[in-house]
C-alpha positions as CSV (number, residue, x, y, z in Angstrom):
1,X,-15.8,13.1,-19.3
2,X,-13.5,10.2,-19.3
3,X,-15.7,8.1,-16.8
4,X,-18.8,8.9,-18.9
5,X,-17.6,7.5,-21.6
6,X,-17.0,4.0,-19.6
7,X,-20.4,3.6,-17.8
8,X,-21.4,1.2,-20.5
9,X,-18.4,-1.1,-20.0
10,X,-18.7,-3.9,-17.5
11,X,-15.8,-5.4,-15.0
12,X,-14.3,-8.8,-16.4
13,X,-12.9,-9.9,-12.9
14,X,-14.7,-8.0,-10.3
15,X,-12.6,-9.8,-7.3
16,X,-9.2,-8.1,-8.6
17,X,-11.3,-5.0,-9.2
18,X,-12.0,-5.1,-5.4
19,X,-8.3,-5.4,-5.1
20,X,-7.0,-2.0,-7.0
21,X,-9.4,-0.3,-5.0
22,X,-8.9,-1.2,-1.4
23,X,-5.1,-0.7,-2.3
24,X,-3.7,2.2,-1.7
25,X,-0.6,3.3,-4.2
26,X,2.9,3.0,-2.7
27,X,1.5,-0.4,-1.0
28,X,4.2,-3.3,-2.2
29,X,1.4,-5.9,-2.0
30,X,-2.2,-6.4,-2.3
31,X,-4.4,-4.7,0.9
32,X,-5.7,-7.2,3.0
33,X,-3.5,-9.9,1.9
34,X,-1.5,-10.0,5.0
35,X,-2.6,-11.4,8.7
36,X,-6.5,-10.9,9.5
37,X,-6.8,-7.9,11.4
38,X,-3.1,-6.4,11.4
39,X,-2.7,-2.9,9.6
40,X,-0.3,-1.4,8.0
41,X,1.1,1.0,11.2
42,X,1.7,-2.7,12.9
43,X,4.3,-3.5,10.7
44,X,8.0,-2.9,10.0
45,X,7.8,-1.4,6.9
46,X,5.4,1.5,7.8
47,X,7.9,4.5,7.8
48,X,11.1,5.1,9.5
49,X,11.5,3.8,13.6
50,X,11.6,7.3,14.3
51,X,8.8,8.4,12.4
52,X,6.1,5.5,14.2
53,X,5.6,7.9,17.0
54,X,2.3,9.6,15.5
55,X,0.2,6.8,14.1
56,X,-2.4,8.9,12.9
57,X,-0.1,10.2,10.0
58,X,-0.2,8.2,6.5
59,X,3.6,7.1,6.3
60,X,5.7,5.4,3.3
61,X,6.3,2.2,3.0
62,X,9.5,1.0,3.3
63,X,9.9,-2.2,1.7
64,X,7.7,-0.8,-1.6
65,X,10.3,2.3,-1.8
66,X,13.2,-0.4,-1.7
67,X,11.6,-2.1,-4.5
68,X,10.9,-0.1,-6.8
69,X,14.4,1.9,-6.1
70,X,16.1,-1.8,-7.0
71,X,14.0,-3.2,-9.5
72,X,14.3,0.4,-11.6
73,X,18.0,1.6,-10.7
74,X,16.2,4.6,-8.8
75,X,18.2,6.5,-6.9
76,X,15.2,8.1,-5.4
77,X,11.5,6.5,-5.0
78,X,8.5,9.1,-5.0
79,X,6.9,9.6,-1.6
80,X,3.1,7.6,-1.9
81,X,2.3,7.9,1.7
82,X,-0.3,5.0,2.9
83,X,-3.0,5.5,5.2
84,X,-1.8,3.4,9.0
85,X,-5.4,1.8,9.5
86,X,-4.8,0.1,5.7
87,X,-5.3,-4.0,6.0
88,X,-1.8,-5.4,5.8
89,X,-0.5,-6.6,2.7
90,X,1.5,-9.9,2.0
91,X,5.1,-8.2,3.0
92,X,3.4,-7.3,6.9
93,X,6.5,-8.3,9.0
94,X,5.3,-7.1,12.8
95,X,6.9,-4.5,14.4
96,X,8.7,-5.5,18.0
């Protein structure tokens, strides 16, 4: 119903429209605003070292969880697991 309603209404900046929806949430950046062609299972952040094993699985992302548990006094952050073949954001640190 709610979209219905909205049909009418137009996109003021369509490039950060792109954005939001190419990213994925529990991402700590913009998708795609990392290296060209690295993903998200390339880089550090992507889960635990002992999770990486299976990179078909959607994992956490570190660095967002440590975020969001520092900027809001969380001792827990939820679990927003992010798709590994997701264009690396602006954090992407490559994994050794």
């Amino acid at each position: 119903m709610g979209e219905q309603l909205r049909e009418h209404l137009t996109i003021p900046d369509c490039e950060f429209q792109a954005k939001v929806n190419r990213t994925p949430a529990g991402m700590y950046s913009w998708a795609g605003s990392g290296p060209a062609h690295a993903v998200c299972f390339g880089c550090v952040y992507f889960a635990r070292p002992d999770q990486v094993r299976k990179p078909e699985l959607a994992r956490r992302c570190q660095r967002w969880a440590a975020w969001l548990r520092g900027t809001y006094g969380l001792e827990r952050a939820p679990v927003l697991k992010v798709p590994p073949q997701t264009s690396a954001c602006s954090a992407y640190r490559a994994r050794a």
